[in-house]
mmJSON file of the N, C-alpha and C atoms, coordinates in Angstrom:
{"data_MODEL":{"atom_site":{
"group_PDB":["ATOM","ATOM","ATOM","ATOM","ATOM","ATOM","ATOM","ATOM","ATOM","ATOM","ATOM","ATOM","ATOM","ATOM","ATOM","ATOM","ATOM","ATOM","ATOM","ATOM","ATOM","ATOM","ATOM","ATOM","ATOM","ATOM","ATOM","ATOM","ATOM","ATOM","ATOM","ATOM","ATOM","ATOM","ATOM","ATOM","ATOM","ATOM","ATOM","ATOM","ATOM","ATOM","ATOM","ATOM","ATOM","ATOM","ATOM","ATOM","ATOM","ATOM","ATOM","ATOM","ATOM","ATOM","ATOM","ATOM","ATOM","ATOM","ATOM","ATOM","ATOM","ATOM","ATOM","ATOM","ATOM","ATOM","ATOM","ATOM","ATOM","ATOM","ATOM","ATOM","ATOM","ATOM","ATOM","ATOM","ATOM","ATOM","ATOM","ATOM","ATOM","ATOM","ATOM","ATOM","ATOM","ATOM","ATOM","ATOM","ATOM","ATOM","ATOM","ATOM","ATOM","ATOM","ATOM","ATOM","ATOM","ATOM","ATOM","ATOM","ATOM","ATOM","ATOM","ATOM","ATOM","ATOM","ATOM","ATOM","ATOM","ATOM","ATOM","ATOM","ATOM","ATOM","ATOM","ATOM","ATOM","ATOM","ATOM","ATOM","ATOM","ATOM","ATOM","ATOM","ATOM","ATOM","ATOM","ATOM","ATOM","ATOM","ATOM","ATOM","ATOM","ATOM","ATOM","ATOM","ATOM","ATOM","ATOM","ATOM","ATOM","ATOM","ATOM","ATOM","ATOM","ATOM","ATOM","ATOM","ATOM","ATOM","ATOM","ATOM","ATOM","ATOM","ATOM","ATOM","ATOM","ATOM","ATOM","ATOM","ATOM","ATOM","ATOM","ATOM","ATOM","ATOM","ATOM","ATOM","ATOM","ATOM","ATOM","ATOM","ATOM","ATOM","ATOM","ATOM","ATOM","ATOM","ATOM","ATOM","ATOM","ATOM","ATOM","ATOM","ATOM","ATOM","ATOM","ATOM","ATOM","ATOM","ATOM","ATOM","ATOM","ATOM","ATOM","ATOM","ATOM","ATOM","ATOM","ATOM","ATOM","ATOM","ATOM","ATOM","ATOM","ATOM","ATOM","ATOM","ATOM","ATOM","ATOM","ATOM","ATOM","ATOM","ATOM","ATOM","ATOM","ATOM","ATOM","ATOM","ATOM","ATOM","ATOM","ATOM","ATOM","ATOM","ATOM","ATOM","ATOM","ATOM","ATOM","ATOM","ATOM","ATOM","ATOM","ATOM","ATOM","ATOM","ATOM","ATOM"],
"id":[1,2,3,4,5,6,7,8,9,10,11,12,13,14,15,16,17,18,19,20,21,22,23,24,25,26,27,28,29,30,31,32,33,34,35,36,37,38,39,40,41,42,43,44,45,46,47,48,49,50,51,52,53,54,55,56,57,58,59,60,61,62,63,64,65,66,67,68,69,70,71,72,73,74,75,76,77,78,79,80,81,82,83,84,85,86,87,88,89,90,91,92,93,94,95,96,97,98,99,100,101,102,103,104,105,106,107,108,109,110,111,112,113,114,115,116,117,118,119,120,121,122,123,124,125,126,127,128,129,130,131,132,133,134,135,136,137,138,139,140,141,142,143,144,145,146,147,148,149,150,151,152,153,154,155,156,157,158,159,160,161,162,163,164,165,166,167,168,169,170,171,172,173,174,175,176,177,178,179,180,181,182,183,184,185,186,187,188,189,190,191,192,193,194,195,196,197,198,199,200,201,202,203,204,205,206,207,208,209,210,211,212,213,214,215,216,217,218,219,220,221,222,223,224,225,226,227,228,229,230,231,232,233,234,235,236,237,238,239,240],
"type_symbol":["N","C","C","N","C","C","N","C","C","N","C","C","N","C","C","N","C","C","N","C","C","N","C","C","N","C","C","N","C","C","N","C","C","N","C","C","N","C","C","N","C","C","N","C","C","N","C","C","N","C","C","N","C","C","N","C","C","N","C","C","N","C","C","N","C","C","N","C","C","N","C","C","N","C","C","N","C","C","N","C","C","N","C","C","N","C","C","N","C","C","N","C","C","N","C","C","N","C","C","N","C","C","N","C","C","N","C","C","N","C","C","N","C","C","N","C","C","N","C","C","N","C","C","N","C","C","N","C","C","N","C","C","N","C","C","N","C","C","N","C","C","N","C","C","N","C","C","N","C","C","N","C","C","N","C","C","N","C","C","N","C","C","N","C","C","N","C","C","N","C","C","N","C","C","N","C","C","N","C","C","N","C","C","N","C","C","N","C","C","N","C","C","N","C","C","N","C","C","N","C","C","N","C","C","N","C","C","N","C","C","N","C","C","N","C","C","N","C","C","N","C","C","N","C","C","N","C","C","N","C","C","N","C","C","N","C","C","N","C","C"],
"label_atom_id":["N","CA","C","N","CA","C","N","CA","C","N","CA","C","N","CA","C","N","CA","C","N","CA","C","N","CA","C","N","CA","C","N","CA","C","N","CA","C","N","CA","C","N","CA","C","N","CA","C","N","CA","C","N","CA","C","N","CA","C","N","CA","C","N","CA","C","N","CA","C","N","CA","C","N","CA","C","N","CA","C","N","CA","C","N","CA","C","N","CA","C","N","CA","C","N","CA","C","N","CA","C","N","CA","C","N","CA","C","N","CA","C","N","CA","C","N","CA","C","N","CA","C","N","CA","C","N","CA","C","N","CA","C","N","CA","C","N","CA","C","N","CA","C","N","CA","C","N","CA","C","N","CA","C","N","CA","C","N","CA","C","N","CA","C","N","CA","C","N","CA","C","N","CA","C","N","CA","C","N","CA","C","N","CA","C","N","CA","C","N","CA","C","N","CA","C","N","CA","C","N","CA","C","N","CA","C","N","CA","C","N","CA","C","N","CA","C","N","CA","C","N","CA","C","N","CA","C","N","CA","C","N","CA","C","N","CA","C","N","CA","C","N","CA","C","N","CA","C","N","CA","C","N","CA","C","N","CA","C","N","CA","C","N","CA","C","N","CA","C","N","CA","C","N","CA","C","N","CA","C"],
"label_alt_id":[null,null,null,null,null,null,null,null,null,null,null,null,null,null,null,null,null,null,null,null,null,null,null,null,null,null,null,null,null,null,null,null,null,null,null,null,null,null,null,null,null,null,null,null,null,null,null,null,null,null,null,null,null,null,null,null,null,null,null,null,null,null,null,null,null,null,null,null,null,null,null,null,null,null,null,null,null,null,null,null,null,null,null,null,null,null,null,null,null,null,null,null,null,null,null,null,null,null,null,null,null,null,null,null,null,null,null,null,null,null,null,null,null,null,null,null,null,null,null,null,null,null,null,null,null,null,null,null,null,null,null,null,null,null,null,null,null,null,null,null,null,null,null,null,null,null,null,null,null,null,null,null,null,null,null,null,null,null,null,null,null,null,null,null,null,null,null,null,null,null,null,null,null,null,null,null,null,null,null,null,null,null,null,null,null,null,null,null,null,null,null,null,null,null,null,null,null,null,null,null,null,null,null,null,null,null,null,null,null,null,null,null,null,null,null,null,null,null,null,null,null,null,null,null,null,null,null,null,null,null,null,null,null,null,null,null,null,null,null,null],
"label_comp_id":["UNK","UNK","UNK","UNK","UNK","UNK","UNK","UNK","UNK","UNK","UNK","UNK","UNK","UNK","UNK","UNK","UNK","UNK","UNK","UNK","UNK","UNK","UNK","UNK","UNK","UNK","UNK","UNK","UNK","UNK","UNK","UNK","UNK","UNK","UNK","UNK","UNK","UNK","UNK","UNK","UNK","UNK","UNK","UNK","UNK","UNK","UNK","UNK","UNK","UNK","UNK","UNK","UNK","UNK","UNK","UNK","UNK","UNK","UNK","UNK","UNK","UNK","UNK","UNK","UNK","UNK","UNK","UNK","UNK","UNK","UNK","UNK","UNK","UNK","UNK","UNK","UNK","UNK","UNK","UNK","UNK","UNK","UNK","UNK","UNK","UNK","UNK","UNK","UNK","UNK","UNK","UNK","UNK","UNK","UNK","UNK","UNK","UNK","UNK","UNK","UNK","UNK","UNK","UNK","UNK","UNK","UNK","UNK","UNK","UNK","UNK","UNK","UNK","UNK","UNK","UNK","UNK","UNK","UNK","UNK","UNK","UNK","UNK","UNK","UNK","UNK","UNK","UNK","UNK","UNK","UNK","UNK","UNK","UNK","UNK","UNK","UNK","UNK","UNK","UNK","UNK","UNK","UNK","UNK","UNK","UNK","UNK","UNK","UNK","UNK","UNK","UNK","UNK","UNK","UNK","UNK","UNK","UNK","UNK","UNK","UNK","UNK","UNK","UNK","UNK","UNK","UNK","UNK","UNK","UNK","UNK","UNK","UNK","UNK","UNK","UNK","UNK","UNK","UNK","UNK","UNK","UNK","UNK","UNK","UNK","UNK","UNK","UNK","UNK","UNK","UNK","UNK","UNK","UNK","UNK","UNK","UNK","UNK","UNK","UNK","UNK","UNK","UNK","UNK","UNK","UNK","UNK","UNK","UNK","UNK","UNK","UNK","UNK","UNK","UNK","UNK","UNK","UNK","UNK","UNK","UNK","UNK","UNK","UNK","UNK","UNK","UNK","UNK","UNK","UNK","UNK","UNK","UNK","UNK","UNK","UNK","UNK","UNK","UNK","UNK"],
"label_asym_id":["A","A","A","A","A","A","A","A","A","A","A","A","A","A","A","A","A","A","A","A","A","A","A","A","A","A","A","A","A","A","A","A","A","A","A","A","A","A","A","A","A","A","A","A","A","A","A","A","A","A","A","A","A","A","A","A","A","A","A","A","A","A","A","A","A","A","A","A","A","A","A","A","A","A","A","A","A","A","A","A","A","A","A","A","A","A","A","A","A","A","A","A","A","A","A","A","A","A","A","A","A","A","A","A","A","A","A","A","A","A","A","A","A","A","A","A","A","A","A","A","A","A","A","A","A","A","A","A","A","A","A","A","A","A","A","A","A","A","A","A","A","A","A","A","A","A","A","A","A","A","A","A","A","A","A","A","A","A","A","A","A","A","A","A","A","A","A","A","A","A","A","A","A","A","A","A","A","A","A","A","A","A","A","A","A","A","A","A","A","A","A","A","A","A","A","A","A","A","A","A","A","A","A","A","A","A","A","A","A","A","A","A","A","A","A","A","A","A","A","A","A","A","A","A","A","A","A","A","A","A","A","A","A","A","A","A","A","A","A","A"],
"label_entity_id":["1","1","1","1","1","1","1","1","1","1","1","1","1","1","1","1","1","1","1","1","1","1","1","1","1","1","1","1","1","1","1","1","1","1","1","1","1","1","1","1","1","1","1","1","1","1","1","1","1","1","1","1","1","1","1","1","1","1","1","1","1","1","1","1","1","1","1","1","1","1","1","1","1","1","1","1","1","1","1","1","1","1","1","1","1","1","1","1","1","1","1","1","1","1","1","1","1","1","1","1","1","1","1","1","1","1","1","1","1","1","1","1","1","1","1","1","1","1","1","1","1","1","1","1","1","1","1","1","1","1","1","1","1","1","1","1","1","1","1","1","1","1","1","1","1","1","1","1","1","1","1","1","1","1","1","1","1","1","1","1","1","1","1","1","1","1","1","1","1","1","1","1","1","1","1","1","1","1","1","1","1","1","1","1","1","1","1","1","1","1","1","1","1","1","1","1","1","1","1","1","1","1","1","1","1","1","1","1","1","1","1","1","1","1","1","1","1","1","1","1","1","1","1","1","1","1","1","1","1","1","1","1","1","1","1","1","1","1","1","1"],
"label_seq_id":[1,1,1,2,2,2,3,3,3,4,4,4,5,5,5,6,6,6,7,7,7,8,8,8,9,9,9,10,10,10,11,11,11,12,12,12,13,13,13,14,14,14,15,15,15,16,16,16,17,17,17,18,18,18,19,19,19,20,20,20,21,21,21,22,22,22,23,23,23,24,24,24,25,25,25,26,26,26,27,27,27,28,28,28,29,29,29,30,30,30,31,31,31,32,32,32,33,33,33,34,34,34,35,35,35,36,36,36,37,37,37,38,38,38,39,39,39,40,40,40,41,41,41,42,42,42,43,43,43,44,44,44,45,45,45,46,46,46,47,47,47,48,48,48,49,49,49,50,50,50,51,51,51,52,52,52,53,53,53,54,54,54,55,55,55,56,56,56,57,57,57,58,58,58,59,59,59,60,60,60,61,61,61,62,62,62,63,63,63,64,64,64,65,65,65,66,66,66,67,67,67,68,68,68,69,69,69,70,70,70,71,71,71,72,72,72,73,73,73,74,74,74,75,75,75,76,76,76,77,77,77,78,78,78,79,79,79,80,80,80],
"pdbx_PDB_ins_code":[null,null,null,null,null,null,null,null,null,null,null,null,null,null,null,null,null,null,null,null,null,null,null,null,null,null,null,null,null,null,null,null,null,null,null,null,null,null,null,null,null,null,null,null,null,null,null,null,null,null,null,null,null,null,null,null,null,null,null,null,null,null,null,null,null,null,null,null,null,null,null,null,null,null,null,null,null,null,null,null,null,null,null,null,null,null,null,null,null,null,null,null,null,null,null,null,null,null,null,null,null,null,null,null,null,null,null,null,null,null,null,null,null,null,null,null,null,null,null,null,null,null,null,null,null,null,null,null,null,null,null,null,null,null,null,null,null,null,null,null,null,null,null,null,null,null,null,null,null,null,null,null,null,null,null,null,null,null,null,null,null,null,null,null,null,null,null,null,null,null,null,null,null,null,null,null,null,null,null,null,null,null,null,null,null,null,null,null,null,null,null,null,null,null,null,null,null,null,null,null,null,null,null,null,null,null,null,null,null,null,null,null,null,null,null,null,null,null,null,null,null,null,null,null,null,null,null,null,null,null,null,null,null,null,null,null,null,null,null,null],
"Cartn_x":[91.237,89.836,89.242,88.224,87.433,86.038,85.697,84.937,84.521,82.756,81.908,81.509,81.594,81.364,80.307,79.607,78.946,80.018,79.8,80.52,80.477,79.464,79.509,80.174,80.193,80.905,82.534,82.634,84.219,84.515,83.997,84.44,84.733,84.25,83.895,85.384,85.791,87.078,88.116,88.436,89.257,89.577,88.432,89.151,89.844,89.362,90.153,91.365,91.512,92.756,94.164,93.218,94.77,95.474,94.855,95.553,96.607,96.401,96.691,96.783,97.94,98.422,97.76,96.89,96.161,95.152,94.055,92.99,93.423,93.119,93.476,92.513,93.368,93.283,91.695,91.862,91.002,90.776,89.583,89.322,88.373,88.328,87.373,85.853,84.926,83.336,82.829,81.895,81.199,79.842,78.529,77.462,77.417,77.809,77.691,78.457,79.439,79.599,81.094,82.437,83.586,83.93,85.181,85.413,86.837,87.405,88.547,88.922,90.534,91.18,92.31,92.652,93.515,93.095,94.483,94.657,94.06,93.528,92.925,93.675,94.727,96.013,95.563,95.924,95.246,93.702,92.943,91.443,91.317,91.856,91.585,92.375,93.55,94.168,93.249,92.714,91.788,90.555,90.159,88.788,89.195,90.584,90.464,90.993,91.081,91.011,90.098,89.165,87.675,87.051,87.418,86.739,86.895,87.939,88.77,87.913,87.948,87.34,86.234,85.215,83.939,83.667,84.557,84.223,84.616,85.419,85.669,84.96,84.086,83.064,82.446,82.087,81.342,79.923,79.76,78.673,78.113,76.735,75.948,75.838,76.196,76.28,77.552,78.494,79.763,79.64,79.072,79.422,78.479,77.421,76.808,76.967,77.924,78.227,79.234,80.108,81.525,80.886,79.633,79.878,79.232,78.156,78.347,79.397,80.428,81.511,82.378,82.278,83.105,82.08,81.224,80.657,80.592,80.47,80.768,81.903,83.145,84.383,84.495,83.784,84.107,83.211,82.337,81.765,82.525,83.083,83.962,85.022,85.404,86.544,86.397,85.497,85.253,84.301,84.234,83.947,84.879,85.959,87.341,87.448],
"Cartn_y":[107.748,108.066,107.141,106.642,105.535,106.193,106.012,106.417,105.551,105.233,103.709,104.766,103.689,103.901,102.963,103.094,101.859,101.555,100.664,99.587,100.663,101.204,101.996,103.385,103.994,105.149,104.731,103.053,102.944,103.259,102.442,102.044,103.697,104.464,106.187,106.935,106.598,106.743,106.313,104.924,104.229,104.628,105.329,106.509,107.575,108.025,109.469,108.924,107.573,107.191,106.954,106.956,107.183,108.401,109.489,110.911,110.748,110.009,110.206,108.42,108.148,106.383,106.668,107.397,106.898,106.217,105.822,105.347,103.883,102.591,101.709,101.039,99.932,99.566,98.882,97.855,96.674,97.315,97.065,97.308,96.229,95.797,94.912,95.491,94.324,94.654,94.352,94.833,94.308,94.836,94.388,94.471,95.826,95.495,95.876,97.497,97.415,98.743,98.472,99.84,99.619,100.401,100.259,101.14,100.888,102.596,103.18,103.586,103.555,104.66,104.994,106.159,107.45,108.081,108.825,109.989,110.862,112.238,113.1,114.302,114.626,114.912,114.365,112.919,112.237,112.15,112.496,112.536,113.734,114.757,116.306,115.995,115.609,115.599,114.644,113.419,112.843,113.837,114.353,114.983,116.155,117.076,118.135,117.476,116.026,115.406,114.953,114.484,114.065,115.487,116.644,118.05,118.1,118.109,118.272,117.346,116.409,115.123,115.391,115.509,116.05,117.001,118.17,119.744,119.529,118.363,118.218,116.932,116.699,115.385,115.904,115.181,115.438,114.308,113.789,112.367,113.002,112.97,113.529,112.762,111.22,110.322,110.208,110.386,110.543,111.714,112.707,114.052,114.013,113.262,112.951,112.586,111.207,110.099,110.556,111.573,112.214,113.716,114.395,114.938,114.818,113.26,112.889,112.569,111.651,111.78,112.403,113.755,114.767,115.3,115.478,115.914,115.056,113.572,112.974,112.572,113.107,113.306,114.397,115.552,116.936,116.793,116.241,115.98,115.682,114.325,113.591,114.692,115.104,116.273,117.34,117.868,118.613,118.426,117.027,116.235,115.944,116.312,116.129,117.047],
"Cartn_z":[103.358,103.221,102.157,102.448,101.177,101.337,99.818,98.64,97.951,97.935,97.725,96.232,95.068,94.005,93.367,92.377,91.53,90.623,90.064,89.31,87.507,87.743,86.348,86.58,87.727,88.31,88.157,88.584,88.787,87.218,86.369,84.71,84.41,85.135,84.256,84.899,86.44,87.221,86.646,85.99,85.209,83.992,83.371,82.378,82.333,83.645,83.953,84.811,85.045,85.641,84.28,83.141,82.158,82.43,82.936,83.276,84.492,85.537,86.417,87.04,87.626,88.126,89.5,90.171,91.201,91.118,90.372,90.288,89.743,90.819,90.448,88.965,88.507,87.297,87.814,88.95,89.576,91.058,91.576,93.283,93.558,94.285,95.307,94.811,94.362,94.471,95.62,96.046,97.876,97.928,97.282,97.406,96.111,94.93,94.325,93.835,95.108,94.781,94.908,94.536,94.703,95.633,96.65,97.431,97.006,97.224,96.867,98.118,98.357,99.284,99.311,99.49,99.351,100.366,100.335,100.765,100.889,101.523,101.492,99.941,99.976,98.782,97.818,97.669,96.625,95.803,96.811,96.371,95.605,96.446,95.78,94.298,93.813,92.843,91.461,92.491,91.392,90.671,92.387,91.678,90.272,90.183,89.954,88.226,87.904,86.875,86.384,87.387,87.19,86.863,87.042,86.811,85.095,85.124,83.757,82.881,83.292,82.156,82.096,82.632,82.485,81.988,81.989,81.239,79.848,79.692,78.173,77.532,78.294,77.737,76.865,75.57,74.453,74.857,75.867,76.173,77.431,77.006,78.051,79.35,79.279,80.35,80.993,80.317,80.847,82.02,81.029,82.124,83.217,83.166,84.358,85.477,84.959,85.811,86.806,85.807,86.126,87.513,87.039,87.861,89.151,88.854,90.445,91.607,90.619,90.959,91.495,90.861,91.144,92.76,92.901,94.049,95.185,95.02,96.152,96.714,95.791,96.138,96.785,96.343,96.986,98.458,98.772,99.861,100.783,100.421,101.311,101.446,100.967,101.778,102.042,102.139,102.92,104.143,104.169,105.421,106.683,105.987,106.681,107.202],
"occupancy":[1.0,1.0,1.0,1.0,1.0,1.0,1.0,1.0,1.0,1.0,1.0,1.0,1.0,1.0,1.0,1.0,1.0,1.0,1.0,1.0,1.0,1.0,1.0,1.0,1.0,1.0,1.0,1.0,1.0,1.0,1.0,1.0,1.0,1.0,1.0,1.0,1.0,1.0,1.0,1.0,1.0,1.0,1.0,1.0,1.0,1.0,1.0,1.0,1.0,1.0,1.0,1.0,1.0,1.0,1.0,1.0,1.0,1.0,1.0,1.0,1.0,1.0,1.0,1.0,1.0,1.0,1.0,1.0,1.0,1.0,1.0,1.0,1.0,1.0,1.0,1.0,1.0,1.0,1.0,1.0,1.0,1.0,1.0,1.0,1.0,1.0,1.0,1.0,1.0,1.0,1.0,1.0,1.0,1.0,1.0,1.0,1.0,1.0,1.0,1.0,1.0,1.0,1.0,1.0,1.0,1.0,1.0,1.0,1.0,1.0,1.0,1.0,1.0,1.0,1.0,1.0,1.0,1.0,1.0,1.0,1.0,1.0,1.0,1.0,1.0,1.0,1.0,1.0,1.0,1.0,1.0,1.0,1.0,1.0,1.0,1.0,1.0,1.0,1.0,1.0,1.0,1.0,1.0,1.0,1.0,1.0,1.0,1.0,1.0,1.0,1.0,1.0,1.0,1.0,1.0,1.0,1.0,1.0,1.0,1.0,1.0,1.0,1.0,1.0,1.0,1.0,1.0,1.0,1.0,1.0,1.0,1.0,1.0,1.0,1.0,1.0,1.0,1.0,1.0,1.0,1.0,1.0,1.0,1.0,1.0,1.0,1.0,1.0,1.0,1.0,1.0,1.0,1.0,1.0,1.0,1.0,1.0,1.0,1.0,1.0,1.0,1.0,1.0,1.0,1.0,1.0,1.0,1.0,1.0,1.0,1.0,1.0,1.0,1.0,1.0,1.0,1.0,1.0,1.0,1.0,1.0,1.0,1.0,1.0,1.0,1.0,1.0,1.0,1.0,1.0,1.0,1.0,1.0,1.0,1.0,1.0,1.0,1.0,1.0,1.0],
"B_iso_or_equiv":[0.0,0.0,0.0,0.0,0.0,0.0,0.0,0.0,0.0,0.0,0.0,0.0,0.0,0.0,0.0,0.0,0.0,0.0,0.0,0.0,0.0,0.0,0.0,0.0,0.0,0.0,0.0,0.0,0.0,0.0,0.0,0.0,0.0,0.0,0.0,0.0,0.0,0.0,0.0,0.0,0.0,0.0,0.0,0.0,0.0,0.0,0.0,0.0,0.0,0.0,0.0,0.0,0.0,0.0,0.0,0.0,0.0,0.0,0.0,0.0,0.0,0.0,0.0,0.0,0.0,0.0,0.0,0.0,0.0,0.0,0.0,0.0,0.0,0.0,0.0,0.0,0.0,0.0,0.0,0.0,0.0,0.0,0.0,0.0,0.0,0.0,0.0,0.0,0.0,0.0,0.0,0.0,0.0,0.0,0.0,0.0,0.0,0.0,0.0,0.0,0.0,0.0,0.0,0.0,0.0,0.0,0.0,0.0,0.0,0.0,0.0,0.0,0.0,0.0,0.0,0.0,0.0,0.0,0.0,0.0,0.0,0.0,0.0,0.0,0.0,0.0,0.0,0.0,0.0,0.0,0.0,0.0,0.0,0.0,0.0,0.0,0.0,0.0,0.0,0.0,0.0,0.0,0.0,0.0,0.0,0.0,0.0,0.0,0.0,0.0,0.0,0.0,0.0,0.0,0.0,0.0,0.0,0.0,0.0,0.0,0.0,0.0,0.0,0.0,0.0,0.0,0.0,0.0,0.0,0.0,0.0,0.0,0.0,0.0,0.0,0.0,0.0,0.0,0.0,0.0,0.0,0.0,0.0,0.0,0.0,0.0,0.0,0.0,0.0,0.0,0.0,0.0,0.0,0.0,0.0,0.0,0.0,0.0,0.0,0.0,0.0,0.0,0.0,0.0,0.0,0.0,0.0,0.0,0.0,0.0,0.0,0.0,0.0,0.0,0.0,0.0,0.0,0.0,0.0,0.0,0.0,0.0,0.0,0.0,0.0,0.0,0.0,0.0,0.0,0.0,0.0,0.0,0.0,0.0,0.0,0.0,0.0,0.0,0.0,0.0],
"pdbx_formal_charge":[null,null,null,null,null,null,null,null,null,null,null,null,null,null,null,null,null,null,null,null,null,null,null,null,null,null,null,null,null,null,null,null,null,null,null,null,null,null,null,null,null,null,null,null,null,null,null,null,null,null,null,null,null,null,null,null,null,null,null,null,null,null,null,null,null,null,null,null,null,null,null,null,null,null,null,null,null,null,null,null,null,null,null,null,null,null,null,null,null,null,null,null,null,null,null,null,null,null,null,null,null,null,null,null,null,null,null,null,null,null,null,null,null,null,null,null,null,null,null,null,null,null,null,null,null,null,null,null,null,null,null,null,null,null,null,null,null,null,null,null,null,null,null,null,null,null,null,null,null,null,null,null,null,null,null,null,null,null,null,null,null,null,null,null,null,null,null,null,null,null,null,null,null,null,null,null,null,null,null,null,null,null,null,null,null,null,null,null,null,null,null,null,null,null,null,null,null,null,null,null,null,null,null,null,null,null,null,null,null,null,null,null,null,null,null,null,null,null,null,null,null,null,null,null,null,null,null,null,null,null,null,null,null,null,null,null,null,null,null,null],
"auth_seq_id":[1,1,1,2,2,2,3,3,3,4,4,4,5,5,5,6,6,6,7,7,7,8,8,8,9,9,9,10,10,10,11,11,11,12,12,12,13,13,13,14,14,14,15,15,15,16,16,16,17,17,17,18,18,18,19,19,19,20,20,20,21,21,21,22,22,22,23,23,23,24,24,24,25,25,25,26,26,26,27,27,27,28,28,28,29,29,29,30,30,30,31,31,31,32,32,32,33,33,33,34,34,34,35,35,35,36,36,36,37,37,37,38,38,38,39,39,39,40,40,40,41,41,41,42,42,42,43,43,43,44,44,44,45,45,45,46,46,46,47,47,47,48,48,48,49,49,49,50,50,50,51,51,51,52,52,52,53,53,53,54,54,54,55,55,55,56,56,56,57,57,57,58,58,58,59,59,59,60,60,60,61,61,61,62,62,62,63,63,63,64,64,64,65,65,65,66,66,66,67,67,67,68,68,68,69,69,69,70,70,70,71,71,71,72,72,72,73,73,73,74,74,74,75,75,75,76,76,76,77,77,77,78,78,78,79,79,79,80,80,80],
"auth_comp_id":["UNK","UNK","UNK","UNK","UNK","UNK","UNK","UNK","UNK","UNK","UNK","UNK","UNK","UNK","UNK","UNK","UNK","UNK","UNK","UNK","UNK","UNK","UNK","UNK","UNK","UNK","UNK","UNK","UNK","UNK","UNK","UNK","UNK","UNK","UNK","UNK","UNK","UNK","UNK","UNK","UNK","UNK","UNK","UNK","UNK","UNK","UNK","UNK","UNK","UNK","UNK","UNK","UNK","UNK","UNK","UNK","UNK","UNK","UNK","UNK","UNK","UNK","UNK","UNK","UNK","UNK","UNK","UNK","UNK","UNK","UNK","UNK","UNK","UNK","UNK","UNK","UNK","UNK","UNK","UNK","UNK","UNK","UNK","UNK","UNK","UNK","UNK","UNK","UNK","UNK","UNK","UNK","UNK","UNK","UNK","UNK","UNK","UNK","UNK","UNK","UNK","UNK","UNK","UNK","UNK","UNK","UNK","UNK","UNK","UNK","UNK","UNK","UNK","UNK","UNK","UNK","UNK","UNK","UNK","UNK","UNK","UNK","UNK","UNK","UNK","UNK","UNK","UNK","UNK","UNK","UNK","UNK","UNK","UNK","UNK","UNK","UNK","UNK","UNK","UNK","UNK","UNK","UNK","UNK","UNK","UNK","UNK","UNK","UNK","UNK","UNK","UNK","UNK","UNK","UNK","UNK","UNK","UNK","UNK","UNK","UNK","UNK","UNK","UNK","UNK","UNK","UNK","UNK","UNK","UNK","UNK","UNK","UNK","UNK","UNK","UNK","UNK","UNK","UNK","UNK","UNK","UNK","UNK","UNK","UNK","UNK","UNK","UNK","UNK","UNK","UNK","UNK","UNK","UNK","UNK","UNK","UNK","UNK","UNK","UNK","UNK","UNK","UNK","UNK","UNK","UNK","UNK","UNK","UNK","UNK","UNK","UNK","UNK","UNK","UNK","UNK","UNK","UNK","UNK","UNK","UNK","UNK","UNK","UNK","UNK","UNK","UNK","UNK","UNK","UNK","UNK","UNK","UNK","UNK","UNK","UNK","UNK","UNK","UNK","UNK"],
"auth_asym_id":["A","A","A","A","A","A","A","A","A","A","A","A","A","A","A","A","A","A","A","A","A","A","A","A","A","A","A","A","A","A","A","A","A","A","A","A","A","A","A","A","A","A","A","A","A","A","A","A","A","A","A","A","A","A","A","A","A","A","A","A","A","A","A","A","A","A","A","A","A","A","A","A","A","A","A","A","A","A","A","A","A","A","A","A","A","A","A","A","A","A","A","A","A","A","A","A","A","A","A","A","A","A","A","A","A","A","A","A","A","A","A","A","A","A","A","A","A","A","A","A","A","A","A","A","A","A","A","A","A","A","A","A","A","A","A","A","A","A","A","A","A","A","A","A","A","A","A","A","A","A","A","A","A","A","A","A","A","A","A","A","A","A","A","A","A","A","A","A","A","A","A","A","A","A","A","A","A","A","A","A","A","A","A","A","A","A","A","A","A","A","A","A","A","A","A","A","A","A","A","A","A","A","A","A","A","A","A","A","A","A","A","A","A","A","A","A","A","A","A","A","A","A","A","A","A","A","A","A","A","A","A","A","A","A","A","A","A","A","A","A"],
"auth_atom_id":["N","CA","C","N","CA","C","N","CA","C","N","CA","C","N","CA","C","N","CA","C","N","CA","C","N","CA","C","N","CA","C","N","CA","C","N","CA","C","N","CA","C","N","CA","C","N","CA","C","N","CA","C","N","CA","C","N","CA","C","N","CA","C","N","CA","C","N","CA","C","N","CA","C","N","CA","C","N","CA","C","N","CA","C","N","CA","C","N","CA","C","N","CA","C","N","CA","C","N","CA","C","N","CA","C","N","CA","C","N","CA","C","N","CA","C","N","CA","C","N","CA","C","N","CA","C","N","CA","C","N","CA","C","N","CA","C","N","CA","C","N","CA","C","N","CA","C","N","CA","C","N","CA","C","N","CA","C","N","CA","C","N","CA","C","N","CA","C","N","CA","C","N","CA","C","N","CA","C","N","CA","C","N","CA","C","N","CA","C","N","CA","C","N","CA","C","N","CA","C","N","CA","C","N","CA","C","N","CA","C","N","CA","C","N","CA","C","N","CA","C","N","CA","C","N","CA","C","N","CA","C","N","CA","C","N","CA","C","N","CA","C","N","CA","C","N","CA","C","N","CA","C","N","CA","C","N","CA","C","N","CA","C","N","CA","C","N","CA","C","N","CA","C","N","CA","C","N","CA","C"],
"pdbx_PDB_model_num":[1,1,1,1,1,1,1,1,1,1,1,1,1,1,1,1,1,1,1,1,1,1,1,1,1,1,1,1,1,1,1,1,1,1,1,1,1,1,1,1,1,1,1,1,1,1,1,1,1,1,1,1,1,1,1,1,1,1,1,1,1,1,1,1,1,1,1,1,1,1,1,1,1,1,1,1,1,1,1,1,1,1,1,1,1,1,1,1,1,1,1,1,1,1,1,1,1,1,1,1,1,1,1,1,1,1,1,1,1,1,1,1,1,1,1,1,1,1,1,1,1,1,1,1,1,1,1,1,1,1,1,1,1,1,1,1,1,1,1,1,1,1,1,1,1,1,1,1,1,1,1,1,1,1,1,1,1,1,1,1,1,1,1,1,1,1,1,1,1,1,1,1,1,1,1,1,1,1,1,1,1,1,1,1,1,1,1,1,1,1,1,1,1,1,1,1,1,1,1,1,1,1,1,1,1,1,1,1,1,1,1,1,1,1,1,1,1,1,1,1,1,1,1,1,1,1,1,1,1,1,1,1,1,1,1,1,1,1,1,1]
}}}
């Protein structure tokens, strides 16, 4: 399953990828945006880190960024 990100969404993923070795280090840019793909398993496991990281954000932009994130992840699977 792939998941189109902005370039400032990825940088915000790449943090919450120190928790967790799924979120690559580097991905492909393509009109400005990044696309990721995983697993359906895998996505749910990112998001429920991307949950985590956001409920413990002290940065009002972080937790923003994070919980768009977190919802257009949850979209996509339950798109599935």
């Amino acid at each position: 399953m792939k998941i189109e990100f902005t370039k400032k969404e990825f940088k915000y993923l790449q943090n919450v990828g120190s928790f967790t070795d799924l979120i690559p280090s580097v991905a492909p840019i393509e009109n400005d945006k990044v696309t990721i793909e995983m697993s359906l398993d895998d996505w749910d496991e990112v998001n429920g880190f991307v949950a985590a990281v956001c409920n413990h954000s002290e940065s009002p932009t972080e937790e923003k960024v994070l919980d768009e994130v977190f919802f257009r992840i949850q979209d996509r699977i339950q798109q599935t």
